[in-house]
ROPA-719820 format. One record per atom (N, C-alpha, C): residue in one letter; x, y, z. Coordinates in steps of 0.02 Angstrom, whole numbers, plus 50000, padded with zeros to 5 digits. Layout:
REM ROPA-719820
AXYZ
...
This chain:
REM ROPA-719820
X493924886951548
X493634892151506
X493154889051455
X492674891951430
X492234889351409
X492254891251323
X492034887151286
X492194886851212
X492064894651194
X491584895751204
X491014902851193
X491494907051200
X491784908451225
X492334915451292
X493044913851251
X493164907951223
X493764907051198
X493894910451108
X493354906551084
X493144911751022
X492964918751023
X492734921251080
X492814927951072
X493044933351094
X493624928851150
X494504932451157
X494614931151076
X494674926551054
X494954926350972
X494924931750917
X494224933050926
X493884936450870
X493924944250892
X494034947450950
X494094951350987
X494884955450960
X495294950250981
X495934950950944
X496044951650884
X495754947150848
X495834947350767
X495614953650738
X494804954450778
X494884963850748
X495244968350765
X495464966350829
X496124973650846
X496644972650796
X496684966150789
X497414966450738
X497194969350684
X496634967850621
X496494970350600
X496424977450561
X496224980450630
X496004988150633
X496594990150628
X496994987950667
X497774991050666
X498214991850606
X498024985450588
X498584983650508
X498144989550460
X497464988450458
X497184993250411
X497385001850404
X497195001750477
X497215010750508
X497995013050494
X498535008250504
X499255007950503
X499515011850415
X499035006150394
X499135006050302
X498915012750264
X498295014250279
X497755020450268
X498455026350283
X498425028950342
X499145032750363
X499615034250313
X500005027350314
X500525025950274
X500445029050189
X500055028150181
X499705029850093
X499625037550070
X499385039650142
X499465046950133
X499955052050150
X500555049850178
X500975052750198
X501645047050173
X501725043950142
X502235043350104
X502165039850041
X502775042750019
X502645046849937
X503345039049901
X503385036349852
X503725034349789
X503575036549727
X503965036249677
X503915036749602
X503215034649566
X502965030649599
X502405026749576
X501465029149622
X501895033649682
X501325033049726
X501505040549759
X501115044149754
X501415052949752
X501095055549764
X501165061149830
X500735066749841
X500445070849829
X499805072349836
X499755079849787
X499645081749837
X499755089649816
X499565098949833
X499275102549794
X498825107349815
X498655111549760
X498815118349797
X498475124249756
X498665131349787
X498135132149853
X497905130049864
X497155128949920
X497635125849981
X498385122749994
X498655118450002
X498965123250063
X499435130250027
X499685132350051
X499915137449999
X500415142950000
X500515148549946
X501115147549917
X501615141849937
X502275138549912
X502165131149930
X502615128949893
X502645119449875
X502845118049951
X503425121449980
X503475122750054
X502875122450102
X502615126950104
X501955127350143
X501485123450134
X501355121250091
X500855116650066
X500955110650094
X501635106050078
X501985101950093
X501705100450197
X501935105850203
X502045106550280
X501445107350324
X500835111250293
X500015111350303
X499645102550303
X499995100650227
X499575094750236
X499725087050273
X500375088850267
X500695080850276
X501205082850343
X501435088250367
X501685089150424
X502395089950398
X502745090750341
X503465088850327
X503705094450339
X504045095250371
X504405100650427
X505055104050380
X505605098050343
X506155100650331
X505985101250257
X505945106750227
X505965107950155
X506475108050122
X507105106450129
X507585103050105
X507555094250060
X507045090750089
X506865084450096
X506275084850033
X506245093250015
X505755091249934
X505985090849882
X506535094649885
X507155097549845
X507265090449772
X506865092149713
X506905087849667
X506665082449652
X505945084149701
X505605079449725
X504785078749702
X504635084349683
X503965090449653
X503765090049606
X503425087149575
X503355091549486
X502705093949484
X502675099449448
X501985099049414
X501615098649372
X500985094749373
X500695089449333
X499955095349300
X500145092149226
X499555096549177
X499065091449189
X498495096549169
X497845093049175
X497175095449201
X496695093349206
X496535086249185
X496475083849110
X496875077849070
X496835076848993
X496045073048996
X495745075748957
X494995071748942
X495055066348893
X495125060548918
X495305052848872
X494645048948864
X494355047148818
X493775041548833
X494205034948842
X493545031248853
X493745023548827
X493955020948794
X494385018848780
X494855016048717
X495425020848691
X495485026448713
X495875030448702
X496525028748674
X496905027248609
X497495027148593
X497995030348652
X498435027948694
X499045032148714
X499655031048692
X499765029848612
X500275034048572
X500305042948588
X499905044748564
X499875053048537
X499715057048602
X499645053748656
X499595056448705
X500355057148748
X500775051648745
X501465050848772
X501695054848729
X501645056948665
X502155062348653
X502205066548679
X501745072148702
X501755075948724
X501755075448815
X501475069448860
X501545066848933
X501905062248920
X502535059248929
X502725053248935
X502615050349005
X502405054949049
X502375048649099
X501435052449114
X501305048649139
X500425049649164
X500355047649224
X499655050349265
X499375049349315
X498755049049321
X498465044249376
X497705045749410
X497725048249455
X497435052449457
X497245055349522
X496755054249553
X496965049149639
X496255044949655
X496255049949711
X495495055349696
X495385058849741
X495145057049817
X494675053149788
X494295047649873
X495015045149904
X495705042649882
X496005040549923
X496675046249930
X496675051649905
X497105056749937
X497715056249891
X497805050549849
X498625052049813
X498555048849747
X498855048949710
X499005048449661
X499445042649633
X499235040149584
X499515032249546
X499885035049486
X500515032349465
X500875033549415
X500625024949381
X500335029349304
X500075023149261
X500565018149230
X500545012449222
X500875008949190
X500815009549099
X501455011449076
X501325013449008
X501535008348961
X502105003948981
X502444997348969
X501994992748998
X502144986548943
X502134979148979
X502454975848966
X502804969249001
X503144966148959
X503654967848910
X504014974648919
X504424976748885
X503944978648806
X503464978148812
X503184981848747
X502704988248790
X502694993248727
X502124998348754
X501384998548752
X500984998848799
X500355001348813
X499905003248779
X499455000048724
X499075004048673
X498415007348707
X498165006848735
X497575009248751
X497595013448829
X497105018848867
X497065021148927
X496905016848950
X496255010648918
X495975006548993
X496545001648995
X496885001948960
X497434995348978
X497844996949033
X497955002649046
X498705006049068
X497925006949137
X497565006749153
X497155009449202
X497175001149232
X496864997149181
X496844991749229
X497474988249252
X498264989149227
X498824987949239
X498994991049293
X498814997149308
X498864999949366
X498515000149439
X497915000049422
X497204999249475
X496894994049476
X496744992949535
X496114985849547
X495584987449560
X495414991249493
X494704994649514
X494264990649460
X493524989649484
X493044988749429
X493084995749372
X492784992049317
X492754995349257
X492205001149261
X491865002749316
X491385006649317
X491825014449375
X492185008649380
X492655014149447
X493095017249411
X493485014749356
X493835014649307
X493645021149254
X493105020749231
X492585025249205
X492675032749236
X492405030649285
X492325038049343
X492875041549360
X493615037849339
X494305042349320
X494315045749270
X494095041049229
X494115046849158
X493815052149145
X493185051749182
X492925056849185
X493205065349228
X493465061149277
X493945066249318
X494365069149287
X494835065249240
X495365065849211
X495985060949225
X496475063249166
X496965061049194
X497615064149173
X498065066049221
X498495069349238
X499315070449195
X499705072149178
X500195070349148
X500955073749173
X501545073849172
X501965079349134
X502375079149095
X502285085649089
X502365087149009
X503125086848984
X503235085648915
X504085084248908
X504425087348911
X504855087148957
X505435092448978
X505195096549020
X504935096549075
X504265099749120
X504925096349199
X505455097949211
X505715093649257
X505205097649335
X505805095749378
X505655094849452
X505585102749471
X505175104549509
X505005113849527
X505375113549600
X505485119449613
X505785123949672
X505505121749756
X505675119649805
X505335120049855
X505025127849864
X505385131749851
X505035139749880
X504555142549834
X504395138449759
X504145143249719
X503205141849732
X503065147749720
X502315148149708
X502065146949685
X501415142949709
X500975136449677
X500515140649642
X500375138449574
X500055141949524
X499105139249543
X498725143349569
X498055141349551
X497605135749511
X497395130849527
X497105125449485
X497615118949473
X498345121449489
X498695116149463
X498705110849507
X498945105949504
X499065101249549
X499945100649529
X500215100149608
X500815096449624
X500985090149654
X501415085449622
X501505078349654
X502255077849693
X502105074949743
X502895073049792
X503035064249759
X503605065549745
X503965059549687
X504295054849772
X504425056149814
X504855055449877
X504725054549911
X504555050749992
X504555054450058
X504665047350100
X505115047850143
X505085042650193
X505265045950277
X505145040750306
X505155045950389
X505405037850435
X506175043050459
X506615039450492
X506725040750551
X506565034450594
X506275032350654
X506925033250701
X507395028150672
X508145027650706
X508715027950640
X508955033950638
X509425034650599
X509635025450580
X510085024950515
X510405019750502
X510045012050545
X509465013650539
X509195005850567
X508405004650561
X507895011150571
X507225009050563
X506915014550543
X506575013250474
X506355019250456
X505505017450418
X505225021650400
X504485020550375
X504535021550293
X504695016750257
X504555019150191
X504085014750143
X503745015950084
X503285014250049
X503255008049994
X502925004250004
X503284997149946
X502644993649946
X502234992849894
X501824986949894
X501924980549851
X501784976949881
X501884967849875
X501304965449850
X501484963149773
X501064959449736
X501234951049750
X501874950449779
X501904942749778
X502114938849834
X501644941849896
X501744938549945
X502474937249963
X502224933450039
X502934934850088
X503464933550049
X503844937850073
X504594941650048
X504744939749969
X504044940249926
X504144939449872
X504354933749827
X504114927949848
X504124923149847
X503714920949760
X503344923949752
X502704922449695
X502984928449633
X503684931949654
X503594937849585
X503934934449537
X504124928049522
X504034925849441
X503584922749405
X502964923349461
X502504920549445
X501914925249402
X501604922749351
X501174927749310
X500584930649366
X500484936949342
X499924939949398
X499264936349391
X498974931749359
X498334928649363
X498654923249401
X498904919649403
X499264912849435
X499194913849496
X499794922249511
X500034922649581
X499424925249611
X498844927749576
X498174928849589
X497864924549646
X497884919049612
X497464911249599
X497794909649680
X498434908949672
X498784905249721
X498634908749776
X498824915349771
X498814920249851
X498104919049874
X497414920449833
X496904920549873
X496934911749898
X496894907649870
X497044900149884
X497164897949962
X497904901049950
X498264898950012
X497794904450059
X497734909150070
X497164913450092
X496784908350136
X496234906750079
X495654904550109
X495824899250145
X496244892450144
X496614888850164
X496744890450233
X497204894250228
X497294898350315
X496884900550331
X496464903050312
X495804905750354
X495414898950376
X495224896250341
X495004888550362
X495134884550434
X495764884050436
X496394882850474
X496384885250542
X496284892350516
X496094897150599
X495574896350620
X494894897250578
X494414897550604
X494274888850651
X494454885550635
X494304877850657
X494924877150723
X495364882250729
X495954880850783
X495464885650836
X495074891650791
X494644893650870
X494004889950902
X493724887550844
X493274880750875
X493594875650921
X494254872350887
X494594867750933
X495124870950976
X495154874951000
X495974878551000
X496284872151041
X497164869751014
X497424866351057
X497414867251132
X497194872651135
X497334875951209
X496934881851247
X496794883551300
X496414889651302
X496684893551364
X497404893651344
X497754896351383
X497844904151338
X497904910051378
X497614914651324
X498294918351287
X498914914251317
X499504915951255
X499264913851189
X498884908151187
X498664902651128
X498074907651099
X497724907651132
X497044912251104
X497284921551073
X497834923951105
X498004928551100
X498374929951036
X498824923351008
X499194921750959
X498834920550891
X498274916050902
X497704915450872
X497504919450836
X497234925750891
X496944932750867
X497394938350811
X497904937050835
X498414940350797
X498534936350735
X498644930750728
X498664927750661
X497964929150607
X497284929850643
X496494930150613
X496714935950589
X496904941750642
X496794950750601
X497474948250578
X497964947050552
X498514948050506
X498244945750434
X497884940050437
X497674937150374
X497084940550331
X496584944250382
X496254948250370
X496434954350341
X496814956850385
X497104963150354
X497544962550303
X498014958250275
X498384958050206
X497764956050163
X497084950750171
X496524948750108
X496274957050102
X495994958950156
X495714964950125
X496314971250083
X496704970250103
X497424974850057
X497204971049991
X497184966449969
X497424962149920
X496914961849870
X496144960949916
X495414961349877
X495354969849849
X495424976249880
X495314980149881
X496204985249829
X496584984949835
X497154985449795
X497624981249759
X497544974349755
X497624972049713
X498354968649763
X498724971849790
X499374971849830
X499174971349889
X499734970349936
X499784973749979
X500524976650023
X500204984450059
X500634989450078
X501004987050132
X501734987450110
X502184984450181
X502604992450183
X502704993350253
X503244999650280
X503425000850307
X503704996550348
X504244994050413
X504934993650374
X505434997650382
X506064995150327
X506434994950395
X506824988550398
X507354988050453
X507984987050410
X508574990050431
X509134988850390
X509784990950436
X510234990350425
X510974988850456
X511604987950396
X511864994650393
X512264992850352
X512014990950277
X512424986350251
X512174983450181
X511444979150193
X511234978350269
X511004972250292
X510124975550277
X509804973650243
X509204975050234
X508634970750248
X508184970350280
X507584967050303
X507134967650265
X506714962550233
X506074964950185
X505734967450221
X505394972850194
X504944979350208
X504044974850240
X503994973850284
X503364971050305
X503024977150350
X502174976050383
X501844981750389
X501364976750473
X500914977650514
X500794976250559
X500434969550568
X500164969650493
X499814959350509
X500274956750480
X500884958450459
X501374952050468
X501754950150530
X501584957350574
X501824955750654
X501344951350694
X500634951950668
X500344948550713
X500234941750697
X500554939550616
X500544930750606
X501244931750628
X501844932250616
X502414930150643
X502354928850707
X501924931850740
X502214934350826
X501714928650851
X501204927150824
X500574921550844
X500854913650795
X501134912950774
X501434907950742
X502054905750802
X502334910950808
X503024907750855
X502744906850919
X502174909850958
X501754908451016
X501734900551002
X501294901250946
X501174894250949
X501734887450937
X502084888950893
X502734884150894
X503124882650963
X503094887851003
X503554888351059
X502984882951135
X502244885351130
X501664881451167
X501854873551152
X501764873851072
X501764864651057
X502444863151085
X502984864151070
X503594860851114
X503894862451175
X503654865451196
X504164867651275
X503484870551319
X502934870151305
X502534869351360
X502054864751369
X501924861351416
X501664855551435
X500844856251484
X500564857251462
X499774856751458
X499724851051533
X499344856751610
X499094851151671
X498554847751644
X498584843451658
X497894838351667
X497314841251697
């Protein structure tokens, strides 16, 4: 096989992996919901939290909203620099609402066990957005609810203009063993980097990054082999690394939502380019010792 044809089985792969981990993630973001990462609805949605629910995102059993709902005042008009003392009295908890990406961010109001003085603080604690992107929220608004404002009705009727958020949602594959739920990873594999300060674990993750990318790109110039388990493994390791940098450049994290579990027995939550470096890593471990290359 010829060098040419070998790099671009490689590169071929690496974008499928890629596309996959990305398209996988995108999905995932809009159809499931945590405390931190929440659906909206509006009355345009459907004519109950029910219907709405079930129009946009497909959720069939409305039992599964049940305390799950709230609804969020707004939009609060905050400038730049905005004190959020005098604003948490009346919202203690807040939101962005990132319309271009379909859901909604619960702001960070704490740090460090102290509180939050400013909106752009609590914006950039929360988002990995430039300050110009940053801007263009505020202008939108930003979202709140209000104190003592608890959780609304699956059946009740969605009030005009308002927006509603899903606090909840996961979707289970195999009862008691594999299910799809929502978790993003600031500190790399299985969390390895979370006592590490976020500029550090910054520093380090893109690091080791570029490092491995280095690594690959020079194993498809040389590949040990051009046997196309090797090239195939390859490809899958390129789009895995790809697809967690772009998670990482573009949100700051990245989205894992594979939950495997058994019992007490829980698996860290990983997402499709960690299947394609695991699965192209052990290709290759298994090639270097137990298969033997003809002359």
């Amino acid at each position: 096989m010829k060098r040419s044809t070998a790099i671009a089985i490689v590169l071929i792969m690496g974008v499928l992996w890629a596309v996959a981990d990305l398209g996988s993630k995108h999905w995932i973001q809009l159809h499931l919901a945590t405390p931190v990462h929440l659906l909206p609805v509006t009355s345009k949605d459907g004519k109950t939290i029910c219907e709405a629910y079930r129009n946009r995102f497909g959720i069939q059993d409305c039992k599964s909203l049940e305390n799950k709902v709230y609804q969020v005042e707004g939009p609060l008009k905050l400038k730049k620099g905005a004190p959020l003392k005098p604003v948490l009295m009346d919202y203690p908890i807040l939101f962005a609402f990132l319309q271009d990406k379909g859901f909604a961010v619960r702001l960070h109001t704490w740090h460090k066990k102290a509180p939050v003085k400013t909106i752009d603080k609590a914006l950039s604690l929360s988002l990995n957005k430039s300050d110009r992107k940053m801007q263009k929220i505020l202008k939108t608004g930003i979202f709140g609810i209000s104190r003592g404002n608890g959780a609304v009705l699956r059946d009740r009727q969605l009030k005009k203009g308002r927006i509603y958020l899903l606090s909840s949602r996961r979707i289970v594959l195999i009862p008691n063993l594999l299910d799809l739920s929502y978790v993003e990873n600031p500190a790399g594999a299985w969390g390895i980097l979370h006592s590490v300060s976020p500029n550090l674990r910054r520093w380090l993750i893109y690091g080791f990054s570029i490092v491995a990318m280095i690594v690959i790109l020079y194993l498809m110039v040389f590949p040990p082999s051009y046997s196309l388990w090797v090239l195939f493994a390859l490809g899958g390791i390129l789009g895995g690394a790809i697809g967690n940098m772009a998670d990482r450049i573009t949100g700051g994290t990245v989205v894992d939502f594979i939950h495997m579990y058994w019992g007490r027995f829980n698996w860290p939550n990983y997402n499709v380019a960690d299947i394609g470096i695991t699965v192209g890593l052990i290709i290759l471990l298994i090639h270097s010792f137990f298969i033997k290359e003809k002359n």
